[in-house]
N, C-alpha and C positions, 0 to 999 in steps of 0.2 A: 700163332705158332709159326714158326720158321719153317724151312724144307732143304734140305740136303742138294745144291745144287751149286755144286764145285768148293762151297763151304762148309764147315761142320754148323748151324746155328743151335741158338738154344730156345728149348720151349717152356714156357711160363708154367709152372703149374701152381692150380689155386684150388683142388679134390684132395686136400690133404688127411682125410677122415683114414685113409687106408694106411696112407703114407707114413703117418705117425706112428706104426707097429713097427716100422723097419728099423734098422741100425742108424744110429746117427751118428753126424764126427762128432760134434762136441752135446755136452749135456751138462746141464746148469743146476744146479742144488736148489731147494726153494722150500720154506715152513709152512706155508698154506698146503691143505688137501689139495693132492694134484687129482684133475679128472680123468676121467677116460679119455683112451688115446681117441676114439671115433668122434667126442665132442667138443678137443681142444682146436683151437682157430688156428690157422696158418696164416703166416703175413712174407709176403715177400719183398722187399726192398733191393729196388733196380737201380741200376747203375750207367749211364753212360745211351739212355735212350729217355727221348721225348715224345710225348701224346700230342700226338698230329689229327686224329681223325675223331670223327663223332658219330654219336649213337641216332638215326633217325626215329620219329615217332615211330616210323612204322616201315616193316620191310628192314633191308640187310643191308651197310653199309659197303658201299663199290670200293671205296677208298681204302685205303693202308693205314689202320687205328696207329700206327705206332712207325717212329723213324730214329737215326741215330745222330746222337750230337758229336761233333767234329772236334767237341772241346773233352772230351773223355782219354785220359793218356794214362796207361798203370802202367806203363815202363817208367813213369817216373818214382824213384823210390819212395817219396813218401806220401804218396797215393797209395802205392802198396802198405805202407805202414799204417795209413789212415782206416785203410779200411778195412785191414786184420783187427786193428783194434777194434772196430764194431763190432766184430765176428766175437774177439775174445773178451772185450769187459762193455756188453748188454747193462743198462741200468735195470734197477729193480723193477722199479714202475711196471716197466713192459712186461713183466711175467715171463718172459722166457724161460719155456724146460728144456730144447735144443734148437739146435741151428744145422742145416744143410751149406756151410760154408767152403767151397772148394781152396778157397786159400789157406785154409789150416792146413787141407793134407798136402797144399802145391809145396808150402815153407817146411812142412817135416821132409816132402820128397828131396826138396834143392837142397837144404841143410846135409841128409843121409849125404849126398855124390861132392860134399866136403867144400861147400860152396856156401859164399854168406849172404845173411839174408839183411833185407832186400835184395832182390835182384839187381844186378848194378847194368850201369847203359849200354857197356862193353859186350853184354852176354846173351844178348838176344831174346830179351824177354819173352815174346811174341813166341818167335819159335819153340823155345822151354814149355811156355805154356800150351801149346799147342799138341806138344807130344807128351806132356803129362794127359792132359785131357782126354786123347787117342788111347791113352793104357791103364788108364786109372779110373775109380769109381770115387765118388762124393757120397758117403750113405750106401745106398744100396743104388743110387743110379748112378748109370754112365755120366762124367764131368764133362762131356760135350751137351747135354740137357741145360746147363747151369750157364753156356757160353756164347757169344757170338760172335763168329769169325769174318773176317772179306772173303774176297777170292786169292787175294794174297795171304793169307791165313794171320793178319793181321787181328788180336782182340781190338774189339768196338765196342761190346758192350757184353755184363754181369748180373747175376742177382744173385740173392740170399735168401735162404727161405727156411724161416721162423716159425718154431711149433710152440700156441703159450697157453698157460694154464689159462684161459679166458675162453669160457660157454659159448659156442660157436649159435647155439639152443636157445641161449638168454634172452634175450629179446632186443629191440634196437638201444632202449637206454644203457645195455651193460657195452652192445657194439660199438657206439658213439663215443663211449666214456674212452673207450681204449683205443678209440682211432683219433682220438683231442689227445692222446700223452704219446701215439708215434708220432703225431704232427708235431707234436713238442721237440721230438727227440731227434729228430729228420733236421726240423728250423736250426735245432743248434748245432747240429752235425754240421750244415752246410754252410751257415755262418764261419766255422771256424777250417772249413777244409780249404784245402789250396785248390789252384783251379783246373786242374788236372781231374780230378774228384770232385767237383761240385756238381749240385744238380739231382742229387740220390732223392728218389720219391719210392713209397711204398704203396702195397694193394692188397687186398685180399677180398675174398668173398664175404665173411662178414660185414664190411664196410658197403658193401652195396645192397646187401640184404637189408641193414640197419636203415640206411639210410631210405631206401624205398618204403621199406615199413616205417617210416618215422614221417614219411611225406604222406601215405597212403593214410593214416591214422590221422593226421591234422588238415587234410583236405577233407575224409568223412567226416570230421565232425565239424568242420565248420558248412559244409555243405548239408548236413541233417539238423543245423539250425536253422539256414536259409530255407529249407523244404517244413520246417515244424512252425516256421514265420508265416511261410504263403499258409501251411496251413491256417492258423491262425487266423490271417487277411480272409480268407477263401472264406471261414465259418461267419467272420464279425461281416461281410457282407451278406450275408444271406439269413443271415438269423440277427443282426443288425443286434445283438447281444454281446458287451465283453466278457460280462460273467459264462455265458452260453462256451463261447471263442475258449477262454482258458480250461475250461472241466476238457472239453473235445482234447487240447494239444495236448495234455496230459495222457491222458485216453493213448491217443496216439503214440505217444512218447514212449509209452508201456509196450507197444504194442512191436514199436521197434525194436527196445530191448529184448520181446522176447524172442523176434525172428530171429536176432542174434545167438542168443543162448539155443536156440532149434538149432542153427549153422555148426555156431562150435564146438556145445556141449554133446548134444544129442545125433547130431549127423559125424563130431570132429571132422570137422573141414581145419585146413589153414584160413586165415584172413588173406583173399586175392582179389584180381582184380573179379572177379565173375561175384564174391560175396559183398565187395563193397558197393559195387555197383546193386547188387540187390535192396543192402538197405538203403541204398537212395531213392532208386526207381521205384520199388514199390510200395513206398509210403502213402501214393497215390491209393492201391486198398487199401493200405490200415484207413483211411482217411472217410472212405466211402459210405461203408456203412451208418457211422457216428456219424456222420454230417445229416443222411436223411433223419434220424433218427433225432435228431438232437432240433433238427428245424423242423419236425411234426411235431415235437415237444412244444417249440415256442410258438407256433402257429397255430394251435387251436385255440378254441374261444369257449369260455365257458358262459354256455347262454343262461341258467337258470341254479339257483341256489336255495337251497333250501335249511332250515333249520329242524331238525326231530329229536323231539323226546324219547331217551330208548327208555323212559315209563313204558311209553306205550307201546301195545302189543304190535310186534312187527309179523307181520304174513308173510308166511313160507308156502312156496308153491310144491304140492304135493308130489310132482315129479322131477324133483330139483334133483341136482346128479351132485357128484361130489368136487367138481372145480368149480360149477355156480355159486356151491358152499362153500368152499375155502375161498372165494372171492367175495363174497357176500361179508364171510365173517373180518377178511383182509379189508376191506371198505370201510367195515366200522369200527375197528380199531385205528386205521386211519383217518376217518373223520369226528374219531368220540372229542371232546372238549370238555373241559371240566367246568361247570358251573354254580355258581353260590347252592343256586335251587336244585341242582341234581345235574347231570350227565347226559349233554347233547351229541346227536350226530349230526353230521352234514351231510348233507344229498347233492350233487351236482349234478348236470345235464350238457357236456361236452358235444363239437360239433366244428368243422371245417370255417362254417360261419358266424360273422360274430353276430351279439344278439341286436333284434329289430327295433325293440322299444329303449329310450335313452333312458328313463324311472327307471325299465328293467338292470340295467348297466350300472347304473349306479348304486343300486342294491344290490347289484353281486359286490361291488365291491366294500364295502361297506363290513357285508359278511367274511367275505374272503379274506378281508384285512387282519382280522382274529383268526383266519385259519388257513394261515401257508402251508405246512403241514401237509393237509389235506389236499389242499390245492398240488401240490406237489406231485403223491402222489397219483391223482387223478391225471395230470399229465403224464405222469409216466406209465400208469397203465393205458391209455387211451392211444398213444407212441407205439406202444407192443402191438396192441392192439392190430392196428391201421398198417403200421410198415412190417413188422417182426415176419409174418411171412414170405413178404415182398425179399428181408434181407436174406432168410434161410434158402427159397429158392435162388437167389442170383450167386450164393455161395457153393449151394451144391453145381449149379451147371459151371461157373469158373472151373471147381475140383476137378468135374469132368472131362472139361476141354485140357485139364493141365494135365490128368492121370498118362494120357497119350504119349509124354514125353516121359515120364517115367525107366519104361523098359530100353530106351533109346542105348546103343552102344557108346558114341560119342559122351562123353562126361560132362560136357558142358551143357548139352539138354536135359538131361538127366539132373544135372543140379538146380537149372532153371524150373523145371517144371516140379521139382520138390520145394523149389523158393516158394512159389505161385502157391499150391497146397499150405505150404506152413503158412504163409500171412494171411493166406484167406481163413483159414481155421482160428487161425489167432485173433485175426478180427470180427470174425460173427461171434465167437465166445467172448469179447472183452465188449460188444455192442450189444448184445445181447445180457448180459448176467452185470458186469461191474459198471457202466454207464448208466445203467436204470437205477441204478443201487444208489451210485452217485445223484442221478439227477430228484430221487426222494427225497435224498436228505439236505443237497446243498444245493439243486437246482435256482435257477431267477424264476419269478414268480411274476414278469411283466411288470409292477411296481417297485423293486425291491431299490433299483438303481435313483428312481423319481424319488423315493423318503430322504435318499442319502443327499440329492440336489436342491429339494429343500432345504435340508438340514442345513446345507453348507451355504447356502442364499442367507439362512437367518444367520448366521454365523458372518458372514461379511455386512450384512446391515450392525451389525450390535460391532463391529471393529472400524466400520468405515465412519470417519466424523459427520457431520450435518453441516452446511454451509450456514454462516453467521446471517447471513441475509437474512435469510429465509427463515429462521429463529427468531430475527425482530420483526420482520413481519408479523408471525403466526401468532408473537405474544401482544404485540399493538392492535391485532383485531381482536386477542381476548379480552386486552382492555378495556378497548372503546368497542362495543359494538356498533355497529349501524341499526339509528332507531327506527322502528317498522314505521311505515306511512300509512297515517289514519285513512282508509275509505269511505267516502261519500256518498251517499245516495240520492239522486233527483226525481222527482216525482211531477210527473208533465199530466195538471189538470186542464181536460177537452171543455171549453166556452160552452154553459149549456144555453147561450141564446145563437143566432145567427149574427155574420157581420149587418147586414141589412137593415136589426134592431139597433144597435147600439145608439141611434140619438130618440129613440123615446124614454131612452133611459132618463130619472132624474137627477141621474149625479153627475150630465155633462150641460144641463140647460143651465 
């Protein structure tokens, strides 16, 4: 905004929500429902000024956003004619229902004092206009708002300002859509203007709303794939599991979405920076809880297996309470299996360590290969079991430490410490209840991935050829075998006389 210092200047206005009640000069027909005046968009289109300055990350610009072009002249007349005709034939596209144009009522005022229009070179444009704007209003404002003077009370520079049936509310695709047809409509403008008038750019606050929500929406979400990726990496190294890795990111995934729906539904917040920033940062809890839970899952070892006939009479301990029972009965419907002979359960013996003897090992799995199932759930209760308390307590003291922020005046704590609360609740409930739910019925089972690399090993032997060689070889040994080598046996008879006899012998005289 300008300031009254020896010149009249003009100030931008871009709060048109009010402004749109007032009287306009001109007002434009249109067959679409027009909105209410509080949520149609205002666009103003400037004249004879250039954007010199810039917006720093942070803190307030020192500099002067905005300066004026030297090539801006409406004493020429058909600059004046160029740019009443903006004012008077608006194309449709843009929606215009009125316009704040002071040159409509400057040419009915100069036409009234019997004088033709355009203003001609002879007539002192500048000062004409100058004392129209001193006594006259545009709308319901003063037309020194609309102006900007030198110190020689020279114009320098105009705007116009545009009220259109377009949802200021809409959201950035309806903003965008309609700040790509005044880009259109400006480009052609200025193509065809002479150069006295060229240069005309338009603004409004929609446009900058659109557009930060359009940036802030496709940085969160490329950013909450990068954080549900680390997730991802985080789980597959520590549970050294891709089947494991995918149930969690999903898990998680949910868990984002519902902070969200907590943010906008339930709290209606707007999306800013304080909530996008939330679903980023603390994906790190949704993440927490499922991770132990999910690597106490794949880390224990089932030392001992058993098979049972539920023929046989099962023993109930006399003073069994009613969750032993509903666990007892939950175990064997989870480990019942249907057999030709009748209707086995499985018994497992779970444990931190895995088992001692290698026979024993291998007869679990054996067993357990007929019943993932079981296996399944045996790991997921044994999870609850071991961590389930570990997760409820480190969720209640989190809630704790965050309740503190709560009652805070400042809004920005207050939101934070309700972030904190909602993902933490979000995620002991989604680690607790639908991850175990999950890990029953589609959990890995430590083998499940080793069947499928088999599989696919025999799958490349039976596509991969055999080298010819080694064909004639294998068939030239079936032919001809190699014939076994008789063995021999020698039998070394001991002299039963001494050397010393041998010449009384008769068979040497």
């Amino acid at each position: 905004e300008g300031s009254d210092t020896g010149a009249s200047l003009g100030h931008l206005r871009l709060d048109g929500a009010s402004q749109a009640l007032a009287a306009r000069r001109l007002a434009v027909t249109t067959s679409a429902p027009i909105l209410p005046p509080e949520v149609q968009a205002d666009v103003l289109v400037v004249f004879g000024m250039v954007v010199i300055g810039t917006n720093p990350l942070l803190g307030v610009s020192k500099d002067e956003p905005y300066g004026f072009s030297s090539d801006f002249r409406l004493e020429d007349p058909w600059a004046q004619r160029r740019s009443l005709d903006l004012c008077v034939n608006p194309p449709e596209e843009l929606k215009i229902l009125s316009l704040n144009c002071w040159l409509v009522g400057f040419r009915t005022w100069w036409i009234a004092q019997n004088e033709e229009w355009p203003v001609r070179p002879n007539k002192d444009f500048h000062g004409q206009a100058y004392s129209y704007a001193q006594r006259m209003k545009t709308g319901s404002f003063q037309t020194t708002d609309f102006l900007w003077f030198d110190d020689n009370r020279k114009l320098i520079a105009m705007y116009v300002q545009a009220y259109t049936n377009v949802n200021r509310l809409g959201g950035s695709a309806v903003g965008l859509d309609a700040m790509k047809k005044w880009d259109r409509f400006l480009a052609e403008f200025n193509s065809q203007a002479e150069a006295s008038i060229k240069g005309a750019w338009h603004a409004s606050r929609l446009w900058s709303m659109s557009e930060a929500e359009k940036v802030i929406l496709d940085s969160t979400l490329i950013t909450l794939c990068i954080s549900l990726g680390c997730v991802f990496l985080g789980v597959l190294v520590f549970t050294r599991s891709t089947h494991l890795a995918i149930i969690v990111m999903t898990i998680v995934m949910t868990i984002v979405i519902g902070l969200l729906f907590f943010m906008v539904i339930i709290m209606k917040w707007s999306i800013g920076a304080i909530e996008v920033l939330s679903l980023i940062v603390f994906v790190g809890f949704a993440v927490d809880y499922c991770l132990h839970l999910s690597h106490k899952y794949h880390s224990c070892h089932i030392t001992d297996v058993e098979e049972i006939d539920e023929a046989e009479e099962e023993e109930v301990p006399e003073n069994e309470t009613m969750a032993q029972r509903i666990g007892r009965k939950s175990m064997s419907m989870a480990g019942a299996v249907a057999k030709p002979g009748g209707t086995k359960r499985v018994s497992m013996k779970i444990s931190d360590a895995p088992a001692a003897s290698k026979a024993t090992t291998e007869k679990n799995k054996k067993v357990l290969s007929k019943n993932r199932s079981a296996e399944r759930f045996e790991r997921s209760k044994y999870a609850l079991e071991r961590i389930g308390g570990s997760i409820v307590g480190s969720a209640l003291t989190t809630i704790g430490s965050a309740c503190f922020l709560l009652p805070c005046t400042m809004h920005v704590f207050f939101k934070l410490g309700a972030v904190v609360c909602g993902v933490t609740i979000y995620a002991v409930i989604f680690s607790l209840i639908p991850l175990p739910a999950v890990l029953m019925c589609f959990g890995p089972c430590g083998h499940d991935f080793r069947s499928i690399l088999e599989l696919l090993g025999r799958a490349a032997q039976n596509i991969m050829p055999e080298d010819d060689d080694e064909e004639d070889e294998e068939e030239m040994l079936s032919v001809n075998p190699v014939a076994e080598v008789e063995h021999r046996r020698y039998v070394l008879n001991m002299p039963s006389k001494g050397m010393g006899q041998v010449g009384d012998s008769p068979h040497f005289q």
